[in-house]
C-alpha positions as CSV (number, residue, x, y, z in Angstrom):
1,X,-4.7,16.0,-28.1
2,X,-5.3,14.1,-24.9
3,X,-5.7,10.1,-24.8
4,X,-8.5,8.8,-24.6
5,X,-9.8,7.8,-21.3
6,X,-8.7,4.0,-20.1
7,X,-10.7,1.3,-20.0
8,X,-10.0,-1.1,-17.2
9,X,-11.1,-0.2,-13.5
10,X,-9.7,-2.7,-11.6
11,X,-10.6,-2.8,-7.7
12,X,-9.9,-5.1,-4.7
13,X,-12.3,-6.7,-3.1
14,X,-10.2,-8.7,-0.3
15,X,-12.4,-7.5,2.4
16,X,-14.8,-10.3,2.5
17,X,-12.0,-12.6,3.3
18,X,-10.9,-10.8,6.8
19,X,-14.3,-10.5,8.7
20,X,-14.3,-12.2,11.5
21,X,-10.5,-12.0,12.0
22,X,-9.3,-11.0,15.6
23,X,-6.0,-10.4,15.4
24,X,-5.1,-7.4,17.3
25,X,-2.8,-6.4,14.5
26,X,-3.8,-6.9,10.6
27,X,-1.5,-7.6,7.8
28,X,-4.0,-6.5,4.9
29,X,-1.2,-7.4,2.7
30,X,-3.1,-10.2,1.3
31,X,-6.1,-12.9,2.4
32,X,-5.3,-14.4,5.5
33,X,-5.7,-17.8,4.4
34,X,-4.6,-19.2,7.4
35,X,-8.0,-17.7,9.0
36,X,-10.3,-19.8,6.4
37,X,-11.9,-22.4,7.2
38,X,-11.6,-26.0,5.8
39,X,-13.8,-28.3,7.5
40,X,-17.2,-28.5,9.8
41,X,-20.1,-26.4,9.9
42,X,-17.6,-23.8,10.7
43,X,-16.6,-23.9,6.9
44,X,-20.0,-23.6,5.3
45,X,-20.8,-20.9,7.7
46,X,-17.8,-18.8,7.0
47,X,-17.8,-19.5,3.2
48,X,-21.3,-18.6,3.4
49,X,-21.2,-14.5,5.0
50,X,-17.7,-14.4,2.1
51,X,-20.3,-15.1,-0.4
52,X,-22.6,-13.0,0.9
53,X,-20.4,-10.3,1.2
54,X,-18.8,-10.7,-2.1
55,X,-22.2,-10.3,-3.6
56,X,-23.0,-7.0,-1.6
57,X,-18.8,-5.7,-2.5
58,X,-19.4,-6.7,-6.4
59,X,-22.9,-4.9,-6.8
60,X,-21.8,-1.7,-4.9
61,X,-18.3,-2.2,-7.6
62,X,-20.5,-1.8,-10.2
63,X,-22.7,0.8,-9.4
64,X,-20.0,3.0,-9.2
65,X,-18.4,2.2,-12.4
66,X,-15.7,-0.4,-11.8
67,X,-15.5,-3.7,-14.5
68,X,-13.3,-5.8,-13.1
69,X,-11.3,-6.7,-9.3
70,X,-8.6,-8.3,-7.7
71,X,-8.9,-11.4,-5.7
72,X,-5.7,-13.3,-3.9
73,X,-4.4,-15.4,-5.2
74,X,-3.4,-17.9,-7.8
75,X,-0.8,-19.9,-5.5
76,X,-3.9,-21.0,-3.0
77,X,-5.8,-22.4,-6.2
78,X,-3.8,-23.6,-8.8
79,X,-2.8,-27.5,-8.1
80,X,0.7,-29.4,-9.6
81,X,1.7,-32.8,-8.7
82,X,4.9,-31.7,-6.8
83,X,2.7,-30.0,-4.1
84,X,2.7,-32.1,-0.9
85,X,-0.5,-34.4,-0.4
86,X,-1.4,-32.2,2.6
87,X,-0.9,-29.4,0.5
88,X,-2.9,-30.5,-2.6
89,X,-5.9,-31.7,-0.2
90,X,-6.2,-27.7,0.7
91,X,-5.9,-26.8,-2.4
92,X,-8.4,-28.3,-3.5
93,X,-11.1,-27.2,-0.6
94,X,-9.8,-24.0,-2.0
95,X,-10.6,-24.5,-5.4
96,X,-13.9,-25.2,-4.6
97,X,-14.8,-22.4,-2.1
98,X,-13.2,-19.6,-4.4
99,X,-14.8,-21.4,-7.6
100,X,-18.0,-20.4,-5.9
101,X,-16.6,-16.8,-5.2
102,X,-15.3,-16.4,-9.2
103,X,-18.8,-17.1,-10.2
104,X,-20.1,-14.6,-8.0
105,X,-18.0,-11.9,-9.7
106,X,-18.1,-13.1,-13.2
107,X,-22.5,-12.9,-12.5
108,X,-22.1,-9.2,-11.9
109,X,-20.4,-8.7,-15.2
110,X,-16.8,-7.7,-13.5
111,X,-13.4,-9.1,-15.2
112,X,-11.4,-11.6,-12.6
113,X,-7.7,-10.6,-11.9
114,X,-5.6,-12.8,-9.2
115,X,-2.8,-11.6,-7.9
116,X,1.0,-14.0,-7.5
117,X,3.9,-13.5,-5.9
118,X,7.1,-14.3,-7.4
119,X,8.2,-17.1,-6.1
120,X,5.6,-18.9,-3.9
121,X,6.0,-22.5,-3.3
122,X,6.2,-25.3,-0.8
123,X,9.1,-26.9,1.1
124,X,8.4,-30.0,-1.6
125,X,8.5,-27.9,-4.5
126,X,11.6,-26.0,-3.9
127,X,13.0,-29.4,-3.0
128,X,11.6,-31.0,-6.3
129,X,13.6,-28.2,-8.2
130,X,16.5,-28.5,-7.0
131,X,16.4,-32.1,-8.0
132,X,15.6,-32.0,-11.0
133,X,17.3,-29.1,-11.9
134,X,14.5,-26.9,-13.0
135,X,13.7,-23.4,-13.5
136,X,11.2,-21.5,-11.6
137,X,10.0,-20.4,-14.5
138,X,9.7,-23.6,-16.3
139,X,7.2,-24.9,-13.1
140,X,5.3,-21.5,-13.5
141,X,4.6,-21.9,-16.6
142,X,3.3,-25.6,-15.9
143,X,1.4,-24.3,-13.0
144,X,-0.9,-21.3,-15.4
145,X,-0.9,-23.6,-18.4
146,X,-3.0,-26.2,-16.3
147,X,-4.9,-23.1,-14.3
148,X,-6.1,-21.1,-17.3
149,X,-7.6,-24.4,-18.9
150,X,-8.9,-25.2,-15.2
151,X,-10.5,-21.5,-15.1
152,X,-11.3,-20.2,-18.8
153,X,-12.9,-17.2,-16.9
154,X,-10.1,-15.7,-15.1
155,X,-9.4,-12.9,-17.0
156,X,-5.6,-12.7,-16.0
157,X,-2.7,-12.4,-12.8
158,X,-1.4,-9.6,-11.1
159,X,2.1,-10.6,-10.8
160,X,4.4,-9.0,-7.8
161,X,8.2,-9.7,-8.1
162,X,9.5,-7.0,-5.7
163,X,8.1,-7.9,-2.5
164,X,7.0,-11.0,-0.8
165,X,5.0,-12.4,1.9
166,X,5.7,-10.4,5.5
167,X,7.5,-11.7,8.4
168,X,4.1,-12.5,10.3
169,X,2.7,-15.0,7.6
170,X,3.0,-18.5,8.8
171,X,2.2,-20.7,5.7
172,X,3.6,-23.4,3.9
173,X,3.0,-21.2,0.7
174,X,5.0,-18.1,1.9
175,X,6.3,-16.2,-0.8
176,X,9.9,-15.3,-1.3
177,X,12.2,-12.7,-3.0
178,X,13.2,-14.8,-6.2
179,X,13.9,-12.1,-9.2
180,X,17.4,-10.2,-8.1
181,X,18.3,-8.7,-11.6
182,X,16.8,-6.8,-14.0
183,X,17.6,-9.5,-16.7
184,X,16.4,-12.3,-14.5
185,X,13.3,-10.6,-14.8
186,X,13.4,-9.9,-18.8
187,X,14.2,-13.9,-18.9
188,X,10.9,-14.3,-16.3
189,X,8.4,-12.0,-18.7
190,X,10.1,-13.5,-21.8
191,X,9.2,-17.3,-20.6
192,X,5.8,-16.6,-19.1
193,X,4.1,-14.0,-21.8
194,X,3.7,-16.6,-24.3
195,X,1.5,-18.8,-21.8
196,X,-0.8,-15.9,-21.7
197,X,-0.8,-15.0,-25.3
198,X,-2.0,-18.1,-26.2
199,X,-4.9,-18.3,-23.8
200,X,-5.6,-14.9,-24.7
201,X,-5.2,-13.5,-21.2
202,X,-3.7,-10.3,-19.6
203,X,-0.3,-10.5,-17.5
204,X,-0.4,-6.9,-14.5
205,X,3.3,-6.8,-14.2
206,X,4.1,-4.2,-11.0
207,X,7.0,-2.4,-10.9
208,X,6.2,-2.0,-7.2
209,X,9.6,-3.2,-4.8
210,X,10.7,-2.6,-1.4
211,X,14.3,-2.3,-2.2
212,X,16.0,-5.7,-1.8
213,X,18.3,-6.4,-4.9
214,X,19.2,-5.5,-7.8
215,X,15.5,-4.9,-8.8
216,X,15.0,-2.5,-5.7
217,X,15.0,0.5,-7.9
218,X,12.4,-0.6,-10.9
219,X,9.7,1.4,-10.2
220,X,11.9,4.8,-10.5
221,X,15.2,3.8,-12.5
222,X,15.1,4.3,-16.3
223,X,17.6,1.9,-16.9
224,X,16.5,-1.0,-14.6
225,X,13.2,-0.2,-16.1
226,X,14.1,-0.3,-19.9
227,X,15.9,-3.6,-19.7
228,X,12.9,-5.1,-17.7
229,X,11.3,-4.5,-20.7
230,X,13.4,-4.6,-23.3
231,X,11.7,-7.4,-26.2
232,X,8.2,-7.6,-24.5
233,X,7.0,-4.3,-25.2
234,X,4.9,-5.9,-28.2
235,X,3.1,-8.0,-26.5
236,X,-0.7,-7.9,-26.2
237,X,-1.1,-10.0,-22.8
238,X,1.5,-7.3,-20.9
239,X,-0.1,-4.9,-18.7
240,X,2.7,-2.7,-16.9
241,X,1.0,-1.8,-13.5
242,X,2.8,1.3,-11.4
243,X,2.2,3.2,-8.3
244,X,1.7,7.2,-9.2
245,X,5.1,8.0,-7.1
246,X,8.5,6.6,-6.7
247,X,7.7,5.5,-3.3
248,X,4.8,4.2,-1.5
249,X,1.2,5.7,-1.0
250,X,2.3,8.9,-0.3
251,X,1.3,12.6,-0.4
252,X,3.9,15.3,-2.2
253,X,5.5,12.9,-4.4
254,X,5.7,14.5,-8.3
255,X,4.0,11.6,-11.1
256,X,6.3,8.5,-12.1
257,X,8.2,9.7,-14.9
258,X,8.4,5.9,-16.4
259,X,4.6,6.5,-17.1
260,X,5.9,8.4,-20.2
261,X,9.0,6.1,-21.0
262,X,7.3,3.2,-22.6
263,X,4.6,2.8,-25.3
264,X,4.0,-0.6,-23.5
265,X,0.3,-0.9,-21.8
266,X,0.3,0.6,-18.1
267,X,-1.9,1.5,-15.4
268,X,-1.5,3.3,-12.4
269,X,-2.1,2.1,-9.0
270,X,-4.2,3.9,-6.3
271,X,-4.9,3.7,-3.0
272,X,-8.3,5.3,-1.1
273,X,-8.0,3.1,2.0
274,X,-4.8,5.3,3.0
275,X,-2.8,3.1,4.8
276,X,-0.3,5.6,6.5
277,X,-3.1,8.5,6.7
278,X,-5.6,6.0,9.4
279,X,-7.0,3.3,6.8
280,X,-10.3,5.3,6.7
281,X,-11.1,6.2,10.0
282,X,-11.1,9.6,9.7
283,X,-10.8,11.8,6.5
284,X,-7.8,11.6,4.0
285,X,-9.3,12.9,1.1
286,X,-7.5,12.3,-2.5
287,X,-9.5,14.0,-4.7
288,X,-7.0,17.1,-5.3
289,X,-3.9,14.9,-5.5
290,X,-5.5,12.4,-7.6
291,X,-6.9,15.1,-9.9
292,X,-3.1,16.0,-10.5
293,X,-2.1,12.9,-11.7
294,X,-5.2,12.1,-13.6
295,X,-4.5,15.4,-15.5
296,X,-1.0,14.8,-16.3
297,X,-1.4,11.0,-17.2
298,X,-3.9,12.2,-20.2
299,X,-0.5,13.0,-22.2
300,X,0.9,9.0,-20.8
301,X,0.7,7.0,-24.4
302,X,-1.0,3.9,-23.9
303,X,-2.4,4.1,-20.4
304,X,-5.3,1.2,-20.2
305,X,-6.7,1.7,-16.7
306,X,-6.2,2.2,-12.9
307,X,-5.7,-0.4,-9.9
308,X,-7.5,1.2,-7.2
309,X,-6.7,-0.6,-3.0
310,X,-10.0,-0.1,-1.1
311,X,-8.3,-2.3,0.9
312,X,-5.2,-3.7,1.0
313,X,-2.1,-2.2,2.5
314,X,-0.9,-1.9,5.7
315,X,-0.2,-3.5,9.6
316,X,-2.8,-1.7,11.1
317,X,-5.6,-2.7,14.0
318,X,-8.0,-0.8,11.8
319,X,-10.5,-2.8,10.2
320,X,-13.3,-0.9,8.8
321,X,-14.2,-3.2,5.2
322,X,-14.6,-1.3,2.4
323,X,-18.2,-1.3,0.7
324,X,-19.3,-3.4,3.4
325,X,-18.8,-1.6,6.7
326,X,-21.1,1.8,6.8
327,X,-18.1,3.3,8.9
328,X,-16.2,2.6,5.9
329,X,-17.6,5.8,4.0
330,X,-14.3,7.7,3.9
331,X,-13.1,5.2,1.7
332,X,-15.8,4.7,-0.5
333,X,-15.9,8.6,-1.0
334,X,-12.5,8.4,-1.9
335,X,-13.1,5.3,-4.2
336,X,-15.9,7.2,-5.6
337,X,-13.8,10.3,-6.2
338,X,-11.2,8.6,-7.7
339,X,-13.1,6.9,-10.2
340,X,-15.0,9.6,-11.6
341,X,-11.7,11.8,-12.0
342,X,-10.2,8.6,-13.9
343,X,-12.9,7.4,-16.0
344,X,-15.3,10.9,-16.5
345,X,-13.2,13.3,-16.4
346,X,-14.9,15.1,-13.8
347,X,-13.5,17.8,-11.4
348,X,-13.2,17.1,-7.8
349,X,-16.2,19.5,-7.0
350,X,-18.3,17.6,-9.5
351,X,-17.7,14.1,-8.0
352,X,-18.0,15.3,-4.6
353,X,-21.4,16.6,-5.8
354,X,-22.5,13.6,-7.0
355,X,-21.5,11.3,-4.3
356,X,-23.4,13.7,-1.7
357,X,-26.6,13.3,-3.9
358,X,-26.3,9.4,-4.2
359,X,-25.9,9.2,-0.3
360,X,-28.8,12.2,0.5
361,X,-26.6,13.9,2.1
362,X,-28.0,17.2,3.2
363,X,-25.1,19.5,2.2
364,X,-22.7,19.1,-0.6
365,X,-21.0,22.4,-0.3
366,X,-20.4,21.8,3.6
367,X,-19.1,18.0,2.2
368,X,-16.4,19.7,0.3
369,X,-15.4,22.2,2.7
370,X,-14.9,19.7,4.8
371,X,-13.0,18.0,2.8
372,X,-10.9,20.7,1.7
373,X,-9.7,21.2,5.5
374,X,-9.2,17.7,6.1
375,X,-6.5,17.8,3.0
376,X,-4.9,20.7,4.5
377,X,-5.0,19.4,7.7
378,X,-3.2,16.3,6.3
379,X,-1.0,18.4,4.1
380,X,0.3,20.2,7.4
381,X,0.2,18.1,10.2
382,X,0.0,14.9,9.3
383,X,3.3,15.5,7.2
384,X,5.7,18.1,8.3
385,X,5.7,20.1,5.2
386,X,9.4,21.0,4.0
387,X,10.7,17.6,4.9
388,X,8.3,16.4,2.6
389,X,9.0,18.2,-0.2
390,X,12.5,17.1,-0.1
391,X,13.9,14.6,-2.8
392,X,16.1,11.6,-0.4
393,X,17.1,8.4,-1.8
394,X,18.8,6.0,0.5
395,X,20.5,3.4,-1.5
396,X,17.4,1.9,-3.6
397,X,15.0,3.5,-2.1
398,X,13.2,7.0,-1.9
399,X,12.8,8.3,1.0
400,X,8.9,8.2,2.4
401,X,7.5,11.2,2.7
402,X,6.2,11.1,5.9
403,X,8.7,10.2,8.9
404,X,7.1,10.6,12.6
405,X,4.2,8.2,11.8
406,X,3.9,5.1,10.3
407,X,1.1,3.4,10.0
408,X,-1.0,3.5,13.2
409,X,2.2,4.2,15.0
410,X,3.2,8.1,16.2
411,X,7.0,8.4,17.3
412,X,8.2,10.9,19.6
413,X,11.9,10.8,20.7
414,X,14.6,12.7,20.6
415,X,16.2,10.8,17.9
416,X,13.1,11.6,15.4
417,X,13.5,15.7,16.8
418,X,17.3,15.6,15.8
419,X,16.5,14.4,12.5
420,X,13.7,16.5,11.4
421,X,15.3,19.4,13.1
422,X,18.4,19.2,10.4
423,X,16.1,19.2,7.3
424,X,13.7,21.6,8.3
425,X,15.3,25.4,7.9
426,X,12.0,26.9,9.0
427,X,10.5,25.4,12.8
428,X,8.4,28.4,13.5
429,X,6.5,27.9,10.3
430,X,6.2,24.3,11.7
431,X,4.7,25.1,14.5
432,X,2.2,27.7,12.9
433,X,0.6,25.2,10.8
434,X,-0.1,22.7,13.8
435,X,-1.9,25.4,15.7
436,X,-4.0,26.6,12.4
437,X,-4.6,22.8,11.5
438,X,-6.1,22.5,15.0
439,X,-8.7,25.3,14.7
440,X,-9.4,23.9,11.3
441,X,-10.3,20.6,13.1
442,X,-12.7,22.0,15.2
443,X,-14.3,23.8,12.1
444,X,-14.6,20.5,10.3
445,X,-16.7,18.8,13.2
446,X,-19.5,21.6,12.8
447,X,-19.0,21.1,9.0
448,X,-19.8,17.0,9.7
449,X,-22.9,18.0,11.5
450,X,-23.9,20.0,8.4
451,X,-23.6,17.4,5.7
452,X,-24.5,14.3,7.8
453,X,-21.1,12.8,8.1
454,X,-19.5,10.7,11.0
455,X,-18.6,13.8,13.5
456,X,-17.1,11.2,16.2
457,X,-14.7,9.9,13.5
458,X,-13.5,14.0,13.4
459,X,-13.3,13.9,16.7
460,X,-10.9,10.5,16.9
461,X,-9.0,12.6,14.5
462,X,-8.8,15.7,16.4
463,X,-8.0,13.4,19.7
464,X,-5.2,11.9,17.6
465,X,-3.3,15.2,15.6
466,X,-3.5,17.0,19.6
467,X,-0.9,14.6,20.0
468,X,0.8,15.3,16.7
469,X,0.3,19.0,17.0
470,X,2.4,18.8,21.0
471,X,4.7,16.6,19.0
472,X,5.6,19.1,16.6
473,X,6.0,21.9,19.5
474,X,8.4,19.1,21.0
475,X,10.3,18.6,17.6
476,X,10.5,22.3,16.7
477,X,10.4,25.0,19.8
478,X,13.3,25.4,22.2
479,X,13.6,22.4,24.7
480,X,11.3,22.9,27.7
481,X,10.6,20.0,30.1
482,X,7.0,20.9,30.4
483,X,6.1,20.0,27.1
484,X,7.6,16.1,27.5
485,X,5.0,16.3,30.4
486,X,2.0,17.7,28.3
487,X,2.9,14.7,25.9
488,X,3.0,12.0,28.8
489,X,-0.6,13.4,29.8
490,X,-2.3,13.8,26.5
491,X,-0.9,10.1,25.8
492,X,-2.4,8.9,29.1
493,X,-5.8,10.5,28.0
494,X,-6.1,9.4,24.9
495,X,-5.8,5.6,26.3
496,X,-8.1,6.0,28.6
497,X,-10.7,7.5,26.2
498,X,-9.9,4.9,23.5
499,X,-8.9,1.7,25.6
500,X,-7.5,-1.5,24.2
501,X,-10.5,-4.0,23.2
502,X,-13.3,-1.1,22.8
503,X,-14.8,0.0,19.9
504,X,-12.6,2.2,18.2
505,X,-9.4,1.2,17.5
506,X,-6.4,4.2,18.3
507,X,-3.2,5.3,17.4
508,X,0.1,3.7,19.2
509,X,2.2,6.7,20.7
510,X,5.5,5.3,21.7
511,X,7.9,7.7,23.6
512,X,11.5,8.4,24.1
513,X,12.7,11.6,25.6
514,X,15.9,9.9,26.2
515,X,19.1,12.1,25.0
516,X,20.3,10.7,21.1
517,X,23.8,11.1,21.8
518,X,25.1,11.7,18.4
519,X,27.1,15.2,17.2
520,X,24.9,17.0,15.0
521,X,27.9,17.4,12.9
522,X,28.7,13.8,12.7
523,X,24.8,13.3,12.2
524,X,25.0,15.9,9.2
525,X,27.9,13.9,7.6
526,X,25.8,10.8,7.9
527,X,23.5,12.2,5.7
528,X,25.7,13.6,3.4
529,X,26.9,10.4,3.0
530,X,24.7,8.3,2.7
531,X,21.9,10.0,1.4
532,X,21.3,12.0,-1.9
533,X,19.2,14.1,-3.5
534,X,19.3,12.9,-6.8
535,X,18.0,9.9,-8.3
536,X,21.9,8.5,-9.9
537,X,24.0,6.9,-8.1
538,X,27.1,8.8,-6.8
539,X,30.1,7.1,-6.8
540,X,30.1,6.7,-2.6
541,X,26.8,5.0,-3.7
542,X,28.3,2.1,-5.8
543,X,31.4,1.9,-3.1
544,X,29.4,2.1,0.2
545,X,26.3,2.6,-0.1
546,X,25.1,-0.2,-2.2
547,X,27.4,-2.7,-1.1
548,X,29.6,-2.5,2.2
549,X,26.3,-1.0,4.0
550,X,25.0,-4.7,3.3
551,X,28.0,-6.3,4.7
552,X,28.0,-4.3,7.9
553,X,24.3,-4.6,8.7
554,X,24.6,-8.5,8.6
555,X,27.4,-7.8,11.2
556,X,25.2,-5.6,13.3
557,X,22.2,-7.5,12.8
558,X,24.0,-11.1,14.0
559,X,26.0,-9.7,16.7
560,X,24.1,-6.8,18.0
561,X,20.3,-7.4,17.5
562,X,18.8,-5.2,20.1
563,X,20.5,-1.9,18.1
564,X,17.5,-3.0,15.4
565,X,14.2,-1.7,17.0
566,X,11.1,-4.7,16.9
567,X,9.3,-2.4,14.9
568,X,11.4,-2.5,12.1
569,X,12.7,-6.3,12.3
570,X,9.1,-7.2,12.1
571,X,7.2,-5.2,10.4
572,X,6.0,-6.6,7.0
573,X,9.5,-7.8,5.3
574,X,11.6,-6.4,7.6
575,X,14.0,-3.6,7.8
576,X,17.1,-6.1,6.6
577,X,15.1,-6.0,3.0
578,X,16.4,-3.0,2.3
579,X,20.1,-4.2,2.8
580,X,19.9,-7.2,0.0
C-alpha cells in the first residue's frame, strides 16, 4: 500500500534579498549579504521593498499549497562573544532587519527553516578555537543553544556539510569545508541533535557534496551513508534532506537509491528554477520527470516532505525572481506542477490544467503541448541523448549529465567534439534530433500565442538551441570548415540581437576550433582509467584515482596554472574541490 502523502512543503524564498543587485554575474548560491544595507536611508529603503516582497513571495507560497520556506542563514543572525566587535555590531543590524522578515513569514502561517553551513566563522573565532582547544562542535552547539531561546519561532536549520561558500564571496563569515569523514560527521549529528531535541526543533541534514573528502560520495555511497547515520536514526529532530539523483539538478538520472535505505525521516530536494536548463527564461518543464520520482518515492518509508529551489542555484546573469517577477512564470508553473504531483497526487495533465485556469489562460491543451515539446526539446538538444544515459563516476563524483553547457555558458571546441565523439556510437541519430527539435521550436512559438504565454521568451530559446543545434553538426558530421564559419556567424548575431547591458540577458558561447592534440587511443585509455561505470571503487580507484590524482593536481595547479581554464578555477568552489 502506498505512504501516505508528506507533510512538509518547504520552499525558498531568497529572492527578495537579490533585487537590486547588479552584478553582471549572480551567485544565487545564497543571500548576498554583502549587498544589504546597514546604515542611512539607504537601509530603511532596501529593508523596506525586502519586506514588501517577502509579503507578496509568502502570500503567493501559500496559495499554492506550500507551509513552510527557507531563508539564509543562521551564521548572519545568531551572535556569541568570540565574534569580533565589528562583527557582532552587524550582526546585530541583522537581527533586527530579518527579525522583521521572520515575523512576516510566521503571519502567513508558513514554518521558518534557515539554512548553515558547516563551518562558518570569523578569523576571531577560528583563532579563539584554536586557543582554547575547542571543538567546532562544542561552539555550534553554544551558538543554537542561545539562537533557539533568542528565536522560539524558528522552526529548525537546514544544515549543508558538503559544500561551502564559492570562490567569489568576500565575507568575513565565508564558509569552509570542515566535516572530511564520515565519522566526523556521525560525531557532528551525535553532538548537535540533542540541542534540537530539547527545544523541540527539526535538524534538514543534506546529503548534498561536491566531492572534496572523504564525505564526497554521501549522497550516493551506501556505506558512507549508513555510517553517517549510524545511532541517529531514532531521533525525532533529524530530517535527512537528498537531491532526487546522485548528481546535481539533472535530467536522465534514475531516483537515489538511499531514499529506500533508511527508515530515518527524508525529503527530497527539487529544483524548478533549472539552473543548467536557463534559470527560467525559457521553458524547462519538470512535470514528467518529477511525476517519475513522485511515483516511485510513494514505496520510500518515512518520506516527510519535499525542498523545492525556486531560486537558488547557479552563476548565472539571469535574474528573473521567482513569485515576484511576472517573467518569472516558467518557474512558478514548474513550482506549481511540482507541488501538486507531491502533495495531491495529481497527473501532470491535471496540474497543468489547473494552473492554466488560475492564470485565465485561454488554452490549456495548447499549454501542455507546448510543454510537452519543450521537454523533448530539452531531452534532445539541450542534452545529447546517449551520453546522458551513460552511468560515469570520476573519483567521488558522478558524472553530470549534461557536458557542452554549463550554466549560461555553451562550449564549442574541439576538445568537447573529441570527447563526445568517443561516447556516442550513434552521431547521425545526433544530428536528427537537433534538426527535429528545431522544427518543434518553431511549433511551440504558435503554440505560446495560443495559450497566452511569453512567445519572445520561445524565441530567446530558439535564438539560443540554433547555436546548439550547429554545435551538434560540428561535434557529430564529418569535419567541414564551413560549418566553424556558420558558428562564428550565428555567434556574432546572436550578440548583436541580445547585447551586453540590454534587457534580456543571453547565453555565453565561447569557441575553440583549435586542434586537441591528444591520440584518440591515448584519450580512450584515459577514460578507461580513470573513469568507471559502476558506482564501487575499482582497485585503480583506491591506488590512483582517489589519491595520487590529488597529489599531481596540486603539482599542476602550483606550477602550471594556466593548463586550469578560469572557468573552472572560479566557478563556485572551484575545480580543485574535487581533488581533496
Amino acid at each position: 500500500m502506498p505512504a501516505a502523502a508528506p507533510q512538509l512543503y518547504l520552499i525558498d524564498a531568497i529572492g527578495p534579498f537579490f533585487r537590486g543587485y547588479e552584478r553582471r554575474t549572480i551567485n544565487w548560491s545564497k543571500i548576498p549579504f554583502e549587498h544589504l544595507k546597514l546604515e542611512g536611508p539607504e537601509r530603511e529603503v532596501q529593508w523596506r521593498r525586502i519586506r514588501e516582497d517577502l509579503e507578496v513571495f509568502c502570500a503567493k507560497a501559500v496559495a499554492m499549497g506550500f507551509n513552510a520556506v527557507s531563508l539564509d542563514d543562521l551564521t548572519h543572525v545568531a551572535d556569541h562573544s568570540w565574534y569580533e566587535l565589528e562583527a557582532r555590531a552587524k550582526i546585530a543590524i541583522w537581527r533586527t532587519e530579518f527579525r522583521r522578515c521572520f515575523e512576516i513569514v510566521r503571519r502567513h502561517g508558513l514554518q521558518l527553516f534557515l539554512t548553515m553551513d558547516v563551518f562558518s566563522a570569523t578569523p576571531a573565532v577560528r583563532e579563539k578555537l584554536k586557543s582554547v582547544r575547542r571543538t567546532v562542535e562544542s561552539f555550534l552547539e553554544e551558538v543554537l543553544e542561545q539562537f533557539f531561546s533568542d528565536f522560539p519561532k524558528v522552526s529548525g536549520v537546514i544544515a549543508r556539510i558538503g559544500e561551502s561558500d564559492a570562490a567569489d564571496v568576500r565575507t568575513e563569515f565565508k564558509s569552509e569545508l570542515y566535516l572530511k569523514e564520515p565519522l566526523e560527521v556521525n560525531r557532528f549529528l551525535k553532538a548537535l541533535l540533542p540541542v534540537f531535541e530539547r527545544h523541540g526543533r527539526k535538524l534538514i541534514f543534506r546529503t548534498w557534496t561536491v566531492g572534496a573528502y572523504r564525505i564526497g560520495d554521501l549522497m550516493w555511497h551506501r556505506g558512507t551513508f549508513s555510517r553517517v547515520l549510524k545511532g541517529v536514526e531514532e531521533s525525532p529532530a533529524l530530517i535527512v534532506s537528498m537531491k532526487y539523483g546522485e548528481s546535481d539538478f539533472f535530467r536522465y538520472l534514475p531516483l537515489n537509491r538511499n531514499f529506500f535505505r533508511t527508515k530515518v525521516a527524508k525529503i527530497v530536494e527539487l529544483q524548478t528554477r533549472r539552473e543548467y536548463e536557463g534559470c527560467g527564461e525559457y521553458p524547462s518543464f519538470v512535470g514528467w520527470e518529477y511525476e517519475r520520482y513522485a511515483r516511485e518515492l510513494q514505496q520510500a518509508e518515512n518520506l516527510v516532505g519535499i525542498m523545492v529551489w525556486c531560486q537558488t542555484g547557479g552563476w548565472v546573469p539571469f535574474r528573473r525572481l521567482a513569485m515576484l517577477d511576472p517573467e518569472a512564470i516558467w518557474t512558478e508553473l514548474n513550482t506549481f506542477v511540482t507541488l501538486r504531483l507531491f502533495r495531491d497526487r495529481q497527473l501532470v495533465e491535471e496540474a497543468v490544467r489547473d494552473f492554466a485556469h488560475e492564470r485565465a489562460l485561454p488554452n490549456w491543451r495548447a499549454l501542455l503541448e507546448l510543454l510537452r515539446l519543450s521537454d523533448d526539446v530539452i531531452r534532445e538538444l539541450l542534452y545529447v541523448e546517449e551520453f546522458a544515459r551513460q552511468k560515469l563516476f570520476f573519483r567521488r563524483v558522478r558524472i553530470p549529465t549534461i557536458l557542452q553547457v554549463y550554466w549560461n555558458n555553451i562550449f564549442i571546441s574541439h576538445s568537447v567534439r573529441k570527447v563526445l565523439r568517443y561516447f556516442v556510437t550513434d552521431p547521425e541519430s545526433c544530428v536528427r534530433s537537433a534538426k527535429v527539435s528545431m522544427e518543434k521550436l518553431e511549433h511551440m512559438k504558435r503554440l505560446a500565442a495560443e495559450c497566452g504565454m511569453p512567445v519572445e521568451d520561445i524565441e530567446f530559446m530558439q535564438d539560443t538551441f540554433r547555436i546548439l543545434a550547429l554545435a551538434r553538426e560540428y561535434y557529430f558530421s564529418p569535419f567541414d570548415a564551413e560549418i566553424e564559419q556558420r558558428i562564428r556567424d550565428e555567434k556574432k548575431a546572436y550578440k548583436l540581437k541580445y547585447p551586453k547591458g540590454g534587457p534580456r540577458h543571453r547565453y555565453r558561447v565561447k569557441i575553440d576550433f583549435q586542434p586537441f592534440l591528444l591520440n584518440p587511443r591515448y584519450m580512450a585509455w584515459g577514460f578507461k582509467l580513470l573513469m568507471r561505470r559502476q558506482r564501487g571503487y575499482r582497485m585503480i580507484d583506491r591506488i590512483l584515482t582517489l589519491h595520487g590524482l590529488s597529489l599531481i593536481y596540486r603539482v599542476v595547479a602550483k606550477r602550471r596554472p594556466h593548463w586550469i581554464p578560469s572557468f573552472a578555477r572560479d566557478s563556485a568552489m572551484g575545480v580543485d574541490t574535487v581533488f581533496k
